[in-house]
Backbone bond lengths (Angstrom), bond angles and torsions (degrees), N, CA, C in turn:
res aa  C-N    CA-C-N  psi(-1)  N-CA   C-N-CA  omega(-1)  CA-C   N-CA-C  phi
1 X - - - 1.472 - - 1.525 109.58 -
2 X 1.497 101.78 129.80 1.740 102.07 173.42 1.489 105.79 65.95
3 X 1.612 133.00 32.15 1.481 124.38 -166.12 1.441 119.67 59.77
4 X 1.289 138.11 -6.65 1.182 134.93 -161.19 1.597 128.48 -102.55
5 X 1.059 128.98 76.10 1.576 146.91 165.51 1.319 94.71 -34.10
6 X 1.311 142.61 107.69 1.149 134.22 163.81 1.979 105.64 -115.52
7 X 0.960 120.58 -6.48 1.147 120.31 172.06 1.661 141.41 59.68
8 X 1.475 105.28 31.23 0.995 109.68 -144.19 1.741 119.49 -75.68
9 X 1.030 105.60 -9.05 1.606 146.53 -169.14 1.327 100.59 -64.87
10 X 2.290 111.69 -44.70 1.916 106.14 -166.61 1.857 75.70 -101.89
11 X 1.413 136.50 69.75 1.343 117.17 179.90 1.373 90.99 -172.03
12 X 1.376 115.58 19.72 1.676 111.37 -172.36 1.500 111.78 -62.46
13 X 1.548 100.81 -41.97 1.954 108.03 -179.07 1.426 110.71 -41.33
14 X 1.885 92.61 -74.53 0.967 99.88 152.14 1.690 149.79 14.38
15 X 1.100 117.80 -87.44 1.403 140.31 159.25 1.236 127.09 -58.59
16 X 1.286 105.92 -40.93 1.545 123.17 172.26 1.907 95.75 -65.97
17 X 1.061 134.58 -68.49 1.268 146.54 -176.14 1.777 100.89 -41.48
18 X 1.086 117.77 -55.26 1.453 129.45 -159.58 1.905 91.93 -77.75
19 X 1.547 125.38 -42.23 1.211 101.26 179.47 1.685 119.99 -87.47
20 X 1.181 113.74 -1.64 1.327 119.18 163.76 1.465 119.73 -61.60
21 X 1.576 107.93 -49.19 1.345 131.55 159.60 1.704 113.09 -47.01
22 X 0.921 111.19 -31.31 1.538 119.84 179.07 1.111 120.45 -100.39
23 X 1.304 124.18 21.49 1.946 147.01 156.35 2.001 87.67 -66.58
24 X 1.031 129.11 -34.15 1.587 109.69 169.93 1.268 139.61 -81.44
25 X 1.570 108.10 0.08 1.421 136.70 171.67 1.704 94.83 -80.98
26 X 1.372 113.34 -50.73 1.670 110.87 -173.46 1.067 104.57 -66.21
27 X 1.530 124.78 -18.60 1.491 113.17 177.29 1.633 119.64 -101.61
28 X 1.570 87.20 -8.15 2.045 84.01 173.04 1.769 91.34 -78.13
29 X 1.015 99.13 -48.17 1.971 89.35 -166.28 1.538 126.56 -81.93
30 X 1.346 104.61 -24.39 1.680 103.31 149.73 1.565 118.80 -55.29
31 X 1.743 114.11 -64.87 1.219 104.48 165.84 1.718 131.84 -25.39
32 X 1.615 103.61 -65.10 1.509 105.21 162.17 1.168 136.51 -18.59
33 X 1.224 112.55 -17.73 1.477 107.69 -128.89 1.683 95.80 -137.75
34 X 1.378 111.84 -75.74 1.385 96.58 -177.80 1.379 125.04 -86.33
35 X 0.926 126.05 -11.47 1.622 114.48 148.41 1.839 133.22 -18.34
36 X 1.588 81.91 -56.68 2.120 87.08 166.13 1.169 111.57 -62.59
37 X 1.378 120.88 -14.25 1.431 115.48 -171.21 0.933 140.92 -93.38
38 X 1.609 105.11 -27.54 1.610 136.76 -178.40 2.128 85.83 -71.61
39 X 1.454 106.31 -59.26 1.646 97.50 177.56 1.169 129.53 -1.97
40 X 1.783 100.53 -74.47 1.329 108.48 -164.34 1.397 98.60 -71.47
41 X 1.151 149.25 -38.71 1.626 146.96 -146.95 1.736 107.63 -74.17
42 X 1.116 109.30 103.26 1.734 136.38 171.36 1.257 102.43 -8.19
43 X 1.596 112.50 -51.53 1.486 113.90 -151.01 1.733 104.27 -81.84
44 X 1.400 107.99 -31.66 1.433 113.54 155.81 1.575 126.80 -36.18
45 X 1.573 89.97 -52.22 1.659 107.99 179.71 1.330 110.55 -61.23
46 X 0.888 113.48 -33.70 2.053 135.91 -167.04 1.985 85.95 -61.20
47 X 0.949 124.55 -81.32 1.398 161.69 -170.59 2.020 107.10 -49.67
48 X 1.310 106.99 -64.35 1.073 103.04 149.55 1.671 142.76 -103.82
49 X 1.004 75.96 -27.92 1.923 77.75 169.10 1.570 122.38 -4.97
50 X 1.238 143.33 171.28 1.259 129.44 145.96 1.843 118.07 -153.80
51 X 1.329 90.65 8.67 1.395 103.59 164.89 1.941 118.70 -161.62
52 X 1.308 113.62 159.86 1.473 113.34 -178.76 1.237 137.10 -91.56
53 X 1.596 134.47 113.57 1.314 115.03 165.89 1.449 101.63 -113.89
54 X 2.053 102.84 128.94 1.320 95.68 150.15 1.257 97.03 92.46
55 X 1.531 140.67 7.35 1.317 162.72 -120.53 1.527 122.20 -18.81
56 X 1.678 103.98 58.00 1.137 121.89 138.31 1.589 124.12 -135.82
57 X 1.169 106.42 164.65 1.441 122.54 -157.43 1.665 120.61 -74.20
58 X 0.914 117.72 117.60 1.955 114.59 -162.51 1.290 109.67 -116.33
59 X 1.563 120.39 144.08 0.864 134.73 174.40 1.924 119.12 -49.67
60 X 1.361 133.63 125.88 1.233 111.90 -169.68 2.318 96.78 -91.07
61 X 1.402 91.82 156.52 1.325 65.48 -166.54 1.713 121.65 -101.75
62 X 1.478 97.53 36.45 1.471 93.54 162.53 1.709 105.40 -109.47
63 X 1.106 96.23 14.57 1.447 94.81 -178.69 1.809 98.12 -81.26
64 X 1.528 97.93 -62.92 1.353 120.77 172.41 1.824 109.16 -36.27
65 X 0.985 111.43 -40.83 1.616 121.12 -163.55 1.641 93.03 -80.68
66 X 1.517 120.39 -51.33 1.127 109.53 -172.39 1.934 131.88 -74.68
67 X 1.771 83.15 -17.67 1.515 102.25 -171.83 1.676 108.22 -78.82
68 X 1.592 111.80 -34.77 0.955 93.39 179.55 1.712 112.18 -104.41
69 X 0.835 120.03 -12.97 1.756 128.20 152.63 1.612 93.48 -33.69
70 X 1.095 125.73 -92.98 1.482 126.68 -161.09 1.506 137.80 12.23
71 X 1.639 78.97 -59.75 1.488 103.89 172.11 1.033 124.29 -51.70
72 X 1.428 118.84 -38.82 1.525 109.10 -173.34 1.795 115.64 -80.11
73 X 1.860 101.04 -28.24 1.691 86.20 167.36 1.446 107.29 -68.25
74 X 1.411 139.33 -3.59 1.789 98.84 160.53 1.170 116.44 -99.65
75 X 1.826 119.86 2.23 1.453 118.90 -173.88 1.637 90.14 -70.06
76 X 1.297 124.44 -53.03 1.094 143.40 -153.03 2.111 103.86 -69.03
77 X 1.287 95.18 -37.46 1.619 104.65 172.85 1.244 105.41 -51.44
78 X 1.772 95.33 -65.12 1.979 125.33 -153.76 1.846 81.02 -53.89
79 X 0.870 111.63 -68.85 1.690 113.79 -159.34 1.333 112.89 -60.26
80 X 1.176 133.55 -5.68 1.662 134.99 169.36 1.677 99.36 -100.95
81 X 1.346 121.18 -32.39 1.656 90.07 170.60 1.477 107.83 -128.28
82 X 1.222 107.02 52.73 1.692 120.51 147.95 1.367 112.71 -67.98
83 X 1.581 105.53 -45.17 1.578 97.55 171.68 1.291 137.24 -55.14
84 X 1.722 94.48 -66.59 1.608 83.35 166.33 1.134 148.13 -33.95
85 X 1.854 117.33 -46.31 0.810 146.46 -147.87 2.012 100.29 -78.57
86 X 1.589 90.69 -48.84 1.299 111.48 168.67 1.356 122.93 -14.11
87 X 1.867 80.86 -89.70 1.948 120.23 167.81 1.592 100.00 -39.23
88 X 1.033 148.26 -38.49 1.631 152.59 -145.87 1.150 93.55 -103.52
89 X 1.330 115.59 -69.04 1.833 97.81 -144.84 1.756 96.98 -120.92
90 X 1.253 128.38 11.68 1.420 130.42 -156.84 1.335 135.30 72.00
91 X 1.393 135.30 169.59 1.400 135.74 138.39 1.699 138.37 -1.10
92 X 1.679 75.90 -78.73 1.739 90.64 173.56 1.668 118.51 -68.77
93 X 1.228 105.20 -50.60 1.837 96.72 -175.63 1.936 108.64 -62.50
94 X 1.337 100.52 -27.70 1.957 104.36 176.45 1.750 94.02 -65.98
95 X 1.170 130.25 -56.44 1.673 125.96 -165.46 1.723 90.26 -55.38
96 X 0.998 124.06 -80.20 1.862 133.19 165.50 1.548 95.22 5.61
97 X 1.315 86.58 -82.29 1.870 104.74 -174.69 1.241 124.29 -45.68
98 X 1.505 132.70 -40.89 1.283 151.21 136.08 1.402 135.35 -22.28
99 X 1.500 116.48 -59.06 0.862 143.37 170.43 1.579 106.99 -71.34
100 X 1.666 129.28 -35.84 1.227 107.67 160.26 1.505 125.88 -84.38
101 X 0.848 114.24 -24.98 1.462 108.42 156.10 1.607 128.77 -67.13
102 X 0.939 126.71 -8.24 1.646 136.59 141.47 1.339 113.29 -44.44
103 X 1.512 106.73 -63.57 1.589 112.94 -148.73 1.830 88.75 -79.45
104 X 1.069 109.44 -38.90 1.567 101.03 -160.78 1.750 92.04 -77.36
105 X 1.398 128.02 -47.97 1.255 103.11 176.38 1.573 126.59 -41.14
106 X 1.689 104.53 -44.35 1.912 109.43 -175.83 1.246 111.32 -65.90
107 X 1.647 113.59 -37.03 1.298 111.95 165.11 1.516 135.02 -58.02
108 X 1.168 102.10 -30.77 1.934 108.91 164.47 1.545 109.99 -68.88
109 X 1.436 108.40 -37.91 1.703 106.84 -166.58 1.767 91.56 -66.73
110 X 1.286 100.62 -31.15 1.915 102.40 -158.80 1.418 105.14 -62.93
111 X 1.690 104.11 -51.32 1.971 99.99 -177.18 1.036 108.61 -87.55
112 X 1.571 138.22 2.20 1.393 115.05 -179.08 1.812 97.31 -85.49
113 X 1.396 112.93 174.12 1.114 116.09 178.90 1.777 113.09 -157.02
114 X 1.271 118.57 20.67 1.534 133.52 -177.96 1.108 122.46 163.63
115 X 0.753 106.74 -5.82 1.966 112.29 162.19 1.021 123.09 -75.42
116 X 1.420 139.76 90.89 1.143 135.11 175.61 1.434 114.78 -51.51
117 X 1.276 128.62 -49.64 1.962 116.05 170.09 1.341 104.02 -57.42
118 X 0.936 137.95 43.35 1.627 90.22 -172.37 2.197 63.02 -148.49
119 X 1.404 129.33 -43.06 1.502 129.06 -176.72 2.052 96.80 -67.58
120 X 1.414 116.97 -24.36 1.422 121.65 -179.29 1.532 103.58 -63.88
121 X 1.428 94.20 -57.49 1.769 105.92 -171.66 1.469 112.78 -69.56
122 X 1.073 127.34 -13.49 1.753 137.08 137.36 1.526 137.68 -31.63
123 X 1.364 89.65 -71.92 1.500 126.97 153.83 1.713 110.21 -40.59
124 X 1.219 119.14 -46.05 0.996 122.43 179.91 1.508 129.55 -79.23
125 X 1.198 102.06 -52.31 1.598 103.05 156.28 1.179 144.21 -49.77
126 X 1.678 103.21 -33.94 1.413 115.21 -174.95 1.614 85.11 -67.97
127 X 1.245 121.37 -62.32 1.329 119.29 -152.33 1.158 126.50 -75.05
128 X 1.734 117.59 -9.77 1.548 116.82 128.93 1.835 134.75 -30.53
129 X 1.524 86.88 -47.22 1.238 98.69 -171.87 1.272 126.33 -73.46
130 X 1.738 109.73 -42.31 1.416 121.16 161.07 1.748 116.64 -53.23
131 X 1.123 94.90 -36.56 1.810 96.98 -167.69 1.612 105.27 -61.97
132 X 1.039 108.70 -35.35 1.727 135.16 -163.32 1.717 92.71 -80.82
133 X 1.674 104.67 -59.89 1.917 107.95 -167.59 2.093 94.65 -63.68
134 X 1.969 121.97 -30.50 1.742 98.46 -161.42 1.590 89.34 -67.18
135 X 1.670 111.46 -50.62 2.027 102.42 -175.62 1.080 101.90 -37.79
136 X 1.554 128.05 -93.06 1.671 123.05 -138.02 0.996 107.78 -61.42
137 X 1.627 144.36 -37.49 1.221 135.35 -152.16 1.735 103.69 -88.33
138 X 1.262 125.40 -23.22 1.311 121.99 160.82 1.448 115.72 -54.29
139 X 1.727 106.08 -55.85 1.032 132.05 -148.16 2.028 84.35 -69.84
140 X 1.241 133.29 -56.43 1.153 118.25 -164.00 1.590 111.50 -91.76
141 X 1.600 119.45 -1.35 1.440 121.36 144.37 1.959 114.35 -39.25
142 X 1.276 81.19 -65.16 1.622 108.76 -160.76 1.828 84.24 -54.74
143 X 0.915 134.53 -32.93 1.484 131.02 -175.08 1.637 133.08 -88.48
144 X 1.158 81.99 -39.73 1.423 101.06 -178.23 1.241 114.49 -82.83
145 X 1.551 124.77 -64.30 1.961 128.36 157.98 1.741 108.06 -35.60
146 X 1.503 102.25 112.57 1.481 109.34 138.57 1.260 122.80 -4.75
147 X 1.100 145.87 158.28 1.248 161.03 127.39 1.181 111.47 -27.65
148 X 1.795 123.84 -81.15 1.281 111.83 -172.73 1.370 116.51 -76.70
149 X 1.409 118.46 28.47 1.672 108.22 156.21 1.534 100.31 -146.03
150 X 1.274 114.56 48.42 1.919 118.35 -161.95 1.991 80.50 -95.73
151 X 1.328 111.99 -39.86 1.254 110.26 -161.11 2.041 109.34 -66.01
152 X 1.134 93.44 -56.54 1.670 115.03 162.96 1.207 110.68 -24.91
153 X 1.345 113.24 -68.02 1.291 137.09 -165.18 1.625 117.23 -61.99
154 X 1.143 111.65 -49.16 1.611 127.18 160.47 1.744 117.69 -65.84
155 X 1.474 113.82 -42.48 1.495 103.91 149.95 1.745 130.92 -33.80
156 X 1.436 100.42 -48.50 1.393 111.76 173.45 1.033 145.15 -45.14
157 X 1.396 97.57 -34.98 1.336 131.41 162.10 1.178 116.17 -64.76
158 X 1.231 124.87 -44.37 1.975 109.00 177.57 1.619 112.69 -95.79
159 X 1.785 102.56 4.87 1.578 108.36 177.74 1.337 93.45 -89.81
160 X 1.636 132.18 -28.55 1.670 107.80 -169.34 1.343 103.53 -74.49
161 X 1.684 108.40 -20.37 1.905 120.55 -159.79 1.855 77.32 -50.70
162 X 1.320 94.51 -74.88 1.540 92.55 -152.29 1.178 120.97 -71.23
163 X 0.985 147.51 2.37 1.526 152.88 113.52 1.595 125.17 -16.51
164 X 1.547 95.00 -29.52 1.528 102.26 -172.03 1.502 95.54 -93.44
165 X 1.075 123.79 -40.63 1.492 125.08 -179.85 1.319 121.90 -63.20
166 X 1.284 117.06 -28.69 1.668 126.57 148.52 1.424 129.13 -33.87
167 X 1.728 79.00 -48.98 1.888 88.54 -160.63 1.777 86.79 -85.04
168 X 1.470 135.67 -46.54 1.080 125.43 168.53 1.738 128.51 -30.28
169 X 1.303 92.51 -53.14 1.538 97.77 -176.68 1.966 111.37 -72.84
170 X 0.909 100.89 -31.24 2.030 122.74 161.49 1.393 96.89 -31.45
171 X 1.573 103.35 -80.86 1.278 127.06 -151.85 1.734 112.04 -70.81
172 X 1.384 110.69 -31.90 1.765 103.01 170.61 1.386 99.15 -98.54
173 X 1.247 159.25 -7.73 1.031 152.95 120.90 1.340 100.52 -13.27
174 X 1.930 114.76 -96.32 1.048 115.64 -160.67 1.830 116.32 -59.08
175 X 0.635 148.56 13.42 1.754 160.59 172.53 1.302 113.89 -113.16
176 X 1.280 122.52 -25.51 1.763 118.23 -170.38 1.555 106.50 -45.01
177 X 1.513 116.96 -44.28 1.575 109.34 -162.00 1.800 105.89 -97.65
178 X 0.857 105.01 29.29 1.997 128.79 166.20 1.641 90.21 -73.45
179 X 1.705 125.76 118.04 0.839 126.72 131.76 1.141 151.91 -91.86
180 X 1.638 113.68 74.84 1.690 122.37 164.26 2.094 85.03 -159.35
181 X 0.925 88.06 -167.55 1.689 94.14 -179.22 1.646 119.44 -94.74
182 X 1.468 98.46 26.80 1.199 105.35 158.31 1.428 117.45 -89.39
183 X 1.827 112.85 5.42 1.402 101.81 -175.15 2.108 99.35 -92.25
184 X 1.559 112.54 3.17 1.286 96.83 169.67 1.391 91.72 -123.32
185 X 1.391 130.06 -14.28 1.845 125.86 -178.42 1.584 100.16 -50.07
186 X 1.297 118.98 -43.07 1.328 120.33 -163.44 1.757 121.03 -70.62
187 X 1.168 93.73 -27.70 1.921 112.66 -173.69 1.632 86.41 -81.21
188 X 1.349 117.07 -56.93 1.836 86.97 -173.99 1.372 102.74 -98.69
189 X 1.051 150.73 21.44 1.740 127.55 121.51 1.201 122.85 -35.89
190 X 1.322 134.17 -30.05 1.329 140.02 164.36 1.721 102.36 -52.74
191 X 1.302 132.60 -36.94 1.472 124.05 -177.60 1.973 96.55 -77.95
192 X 0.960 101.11 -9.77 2.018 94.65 -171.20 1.508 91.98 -103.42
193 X 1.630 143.60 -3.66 1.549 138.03 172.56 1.824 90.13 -89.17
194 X 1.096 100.90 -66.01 1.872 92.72 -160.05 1.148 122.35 -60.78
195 X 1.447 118.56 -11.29 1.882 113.79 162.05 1.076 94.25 -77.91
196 X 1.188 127.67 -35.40 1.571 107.50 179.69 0.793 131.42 -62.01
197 X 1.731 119.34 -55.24 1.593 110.76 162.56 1.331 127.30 -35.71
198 X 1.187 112.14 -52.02 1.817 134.48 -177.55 2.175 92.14 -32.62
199 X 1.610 99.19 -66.59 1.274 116.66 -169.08 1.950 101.47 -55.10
200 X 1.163 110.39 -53.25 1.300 97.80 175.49 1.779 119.64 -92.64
201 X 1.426 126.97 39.41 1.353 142.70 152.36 1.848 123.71 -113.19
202 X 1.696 86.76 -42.47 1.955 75.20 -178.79 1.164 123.82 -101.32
203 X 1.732 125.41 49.78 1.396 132.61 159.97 1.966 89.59 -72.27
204 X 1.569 99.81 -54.68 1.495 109.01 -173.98 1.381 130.35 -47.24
205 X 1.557 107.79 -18.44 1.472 97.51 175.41 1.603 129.79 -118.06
206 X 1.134 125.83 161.15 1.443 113.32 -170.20 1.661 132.49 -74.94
207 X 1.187 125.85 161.07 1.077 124.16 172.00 1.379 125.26 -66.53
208 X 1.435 138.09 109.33 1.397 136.84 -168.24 1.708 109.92 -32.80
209 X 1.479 98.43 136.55 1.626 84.72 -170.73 1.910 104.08 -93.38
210 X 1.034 111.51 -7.60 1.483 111.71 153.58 1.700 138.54 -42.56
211 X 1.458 78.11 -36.77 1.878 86.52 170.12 1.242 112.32 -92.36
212 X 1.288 114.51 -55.46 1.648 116.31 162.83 1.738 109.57 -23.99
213 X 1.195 114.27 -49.57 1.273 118.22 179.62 1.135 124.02 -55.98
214 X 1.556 119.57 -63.68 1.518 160.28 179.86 1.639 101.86 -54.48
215 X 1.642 108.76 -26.10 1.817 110.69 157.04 1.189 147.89 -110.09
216 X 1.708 94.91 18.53 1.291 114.46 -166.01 1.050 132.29 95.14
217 X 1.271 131.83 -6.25 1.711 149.17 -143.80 1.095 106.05 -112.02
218 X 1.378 122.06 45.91 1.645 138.72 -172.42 1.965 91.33 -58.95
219 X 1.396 138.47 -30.87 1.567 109.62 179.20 1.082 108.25 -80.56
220 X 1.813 137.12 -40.30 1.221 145.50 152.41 1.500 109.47 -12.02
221 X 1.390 97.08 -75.93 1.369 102.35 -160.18 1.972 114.90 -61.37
222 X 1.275 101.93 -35.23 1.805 120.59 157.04 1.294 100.06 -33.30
223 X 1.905 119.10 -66.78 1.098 112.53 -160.26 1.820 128.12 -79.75
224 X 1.299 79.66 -7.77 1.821 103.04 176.22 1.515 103.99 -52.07
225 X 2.024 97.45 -72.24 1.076 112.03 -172.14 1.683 126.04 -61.57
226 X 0.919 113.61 -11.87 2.073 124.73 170.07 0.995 107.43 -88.64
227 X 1.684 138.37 -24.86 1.070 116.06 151.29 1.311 143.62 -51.75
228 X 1.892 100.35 -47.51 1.285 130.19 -168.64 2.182 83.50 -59.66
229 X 1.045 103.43 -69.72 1.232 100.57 -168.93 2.060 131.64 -85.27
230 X 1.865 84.63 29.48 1.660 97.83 -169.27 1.625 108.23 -52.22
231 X 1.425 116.07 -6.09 1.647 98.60 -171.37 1.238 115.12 -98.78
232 X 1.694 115.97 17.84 1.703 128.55 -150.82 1.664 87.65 -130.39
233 X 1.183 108.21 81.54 1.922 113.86 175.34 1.084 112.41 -55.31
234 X 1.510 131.53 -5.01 1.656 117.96 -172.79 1.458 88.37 -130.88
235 X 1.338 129.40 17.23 1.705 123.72 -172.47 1.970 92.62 -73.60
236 X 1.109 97.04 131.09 1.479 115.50 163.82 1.866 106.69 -113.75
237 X 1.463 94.09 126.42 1.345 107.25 -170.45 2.244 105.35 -84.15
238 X 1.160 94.15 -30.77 1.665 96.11 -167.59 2.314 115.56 -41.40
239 X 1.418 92.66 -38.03 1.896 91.53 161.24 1.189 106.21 -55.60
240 X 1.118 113.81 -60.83 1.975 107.38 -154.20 1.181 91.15 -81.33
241 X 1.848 150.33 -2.87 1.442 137.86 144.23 1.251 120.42 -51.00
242 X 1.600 115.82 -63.98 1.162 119.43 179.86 1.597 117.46 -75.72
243 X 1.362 133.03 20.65 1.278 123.87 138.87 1.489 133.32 -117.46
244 X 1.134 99.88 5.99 1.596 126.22 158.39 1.494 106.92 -71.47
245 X 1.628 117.43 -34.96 1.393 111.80 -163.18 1.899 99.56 -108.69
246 X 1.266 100.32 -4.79 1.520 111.60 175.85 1.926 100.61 -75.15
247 X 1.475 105.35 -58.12 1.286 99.89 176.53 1.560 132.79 -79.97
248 X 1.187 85.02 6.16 1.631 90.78 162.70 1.573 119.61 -92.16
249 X 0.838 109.34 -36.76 1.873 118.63 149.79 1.006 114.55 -40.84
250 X 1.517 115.34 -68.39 1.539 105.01 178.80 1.194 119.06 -79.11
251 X 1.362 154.39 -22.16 1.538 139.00 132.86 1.581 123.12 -18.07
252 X 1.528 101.14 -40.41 1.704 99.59 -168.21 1.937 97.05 -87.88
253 X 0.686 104.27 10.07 2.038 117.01 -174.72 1.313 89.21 -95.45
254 X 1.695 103.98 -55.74 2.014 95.74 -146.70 1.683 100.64 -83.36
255 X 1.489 111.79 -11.35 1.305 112.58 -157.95 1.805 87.31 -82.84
256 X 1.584 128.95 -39.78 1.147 92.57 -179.08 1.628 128.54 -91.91
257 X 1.357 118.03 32.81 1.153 121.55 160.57 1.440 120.56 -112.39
258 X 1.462 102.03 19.36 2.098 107.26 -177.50 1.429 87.20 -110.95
259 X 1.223 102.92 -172.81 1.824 123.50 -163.36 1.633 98.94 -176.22
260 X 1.348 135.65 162.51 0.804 122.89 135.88 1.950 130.02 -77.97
261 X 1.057 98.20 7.47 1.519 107.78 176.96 1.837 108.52 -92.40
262 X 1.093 104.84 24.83 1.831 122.51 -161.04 1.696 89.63 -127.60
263 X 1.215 101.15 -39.15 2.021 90.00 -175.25 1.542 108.80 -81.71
264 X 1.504 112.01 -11.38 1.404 103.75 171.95 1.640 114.62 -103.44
265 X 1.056 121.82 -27.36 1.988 128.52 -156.21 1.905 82.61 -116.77
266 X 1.426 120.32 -36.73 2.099 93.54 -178.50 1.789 114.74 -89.25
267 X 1.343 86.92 131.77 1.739 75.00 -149.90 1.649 108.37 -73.99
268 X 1.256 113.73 -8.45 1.610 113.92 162.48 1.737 125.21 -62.29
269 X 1.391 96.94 -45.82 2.029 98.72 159.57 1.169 88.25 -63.96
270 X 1.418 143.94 -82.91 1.243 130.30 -127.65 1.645 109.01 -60.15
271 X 1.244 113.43 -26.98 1.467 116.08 -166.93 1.211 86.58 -83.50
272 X 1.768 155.49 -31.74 1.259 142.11 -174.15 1.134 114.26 -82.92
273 X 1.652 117.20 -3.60 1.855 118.73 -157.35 1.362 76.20 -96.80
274 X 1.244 123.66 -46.37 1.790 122.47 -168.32 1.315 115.14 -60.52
275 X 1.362 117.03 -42.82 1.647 137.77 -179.50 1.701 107.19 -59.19
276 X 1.195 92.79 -34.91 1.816 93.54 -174.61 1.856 117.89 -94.25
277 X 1.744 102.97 -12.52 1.520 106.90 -173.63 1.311 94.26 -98.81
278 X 1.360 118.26 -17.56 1.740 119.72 172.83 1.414 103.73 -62.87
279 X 1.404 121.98 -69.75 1.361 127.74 156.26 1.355 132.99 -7.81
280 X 1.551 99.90 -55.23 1.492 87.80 179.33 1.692 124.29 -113.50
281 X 1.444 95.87 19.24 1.196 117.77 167.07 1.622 135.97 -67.02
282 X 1.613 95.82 -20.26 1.602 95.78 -175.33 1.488 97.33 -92.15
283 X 1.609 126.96 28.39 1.207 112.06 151.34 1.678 111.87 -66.11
């Protein structure tokens, strides 16, 4: 279709690997998503409320300001030591890591029921966790997919986002007229299923063979890549070694002439640091 061989058939592992990896896309855009929703729902109000108009119970709105603020100091955490964390321990043990900080955040939002610290400190975790699941799970898309379906594959990623925001808006929709606080308990139980899944999917998939590379782990990284491509009987891994190990050379070149004092004073980072916070700003 449209000229385009995309091949998706010798890339099944592949793909399969990359949307497992993309259980943190369902949780950036679920997250998104039903949070506004649980707001409006009465029974929320019931629960937190702390004063009346009209004789029902309303949200006060620094409560509101602070509850949903939250999130972004751990988006903002999760996403400054995704890197490290990255570089250190890999892909897979950061998704692990992610994914428990999901579940235990949804799980705090789930049993608390009027405590405002205790729905903050929720808030917070999850959004560790998300900040941590948008890096790696791109980051080991972008690694793991082939080339001729690397592009596809990263599409996917903002097709599950919004997919998830569907099913979000579905789901407090469909619950609003639940009377007890299962009509918002239920919308973030959805954050306590998808670490789970996550937990029972990525024993199955491999460790990016980029890092394997990037640490020396040239049989690792061999064995990464025969997985990624176990359904290709004549796939020879030694190309995609030697340019895995080409760009690791040149990473270890460019890295000692960067700084972070280069994304603010060289005005070519600086014009890309701006280009990319614009970007991810219209969250």
């Amino acid at each position: 279709m449209f000229g385009i061989n995309i091949g998706f058939k010798y890339h099944k592992w592949a793909i399969l690997y990359c949307s497992i990896s993309a259980i943190g896309a369902f949780v950036f855009g679920y997250d998104n998503t039903y949070y506004s929703g649980i707001l409006g729902m009465q029974e929320f109000k019931n629960d937190y409320g702390n004063y009346y108009v009209d004789g029902q119970k309303v949200l006060a709105t620094s409560f509101t300001s602070l509850a949903t603020s939250s999130i972004y100091i751990g988006d903002m955490v999760g996403a400054f030591t995704s890197g490290p964390l990255n570089d250190r321990f890999g892909r897979r043990v950061v998704l692990w890591i992610t994914s428990c900080l999901v579940l235990a955040g949804g799980a705090t939002q789930t049993a608390d029921t009027h405590i405002e610290g205790v729905i903050v400190l929720g808030r917070i975790l999850i959004g560790l966790g998300v900040g941590n699941f948008t890096v790696t799970s791109l980051l080991y898309m972008r690694e793991v997919a082939p080339l001729d379906i690397r592009s596809p594959a990263l599409y996917m990623y903002q097709f599950i986002q919004s997919c998830s925001q569907l099913v979000a808006s579905g789901t407090t929709q469909g619950t609003n007229e639940i009377k007890s606080s299962l009509s918002y308990k239920l919308p973030v139980g959805g954050l306590v299923i998808l670490p789970l899944a996550a937990f029972a999917l990525l024993p199955f998939i491999p460790e990016s063979p980029t890092w394997y590379a990037f640490r020396g782990r040239r049989d690792d990284a061999e064995k990464s890549l025969r997985k990624i491509h176990q359904n290709d009987a004549e796939y020879d891994p030694s190309a995609d070694l030697a340019l895995l190990e080409q760009t690791r050379e040149y990473e270890d070149e460019q890295a000692k002439a960067s700084s972070w004092k280069a994304l603010l004073c060289d005005p070519v980072e600086r014009k890309k640091l701006i280009w990319a916070a614009g970007g991810m700003n219209r969250r």
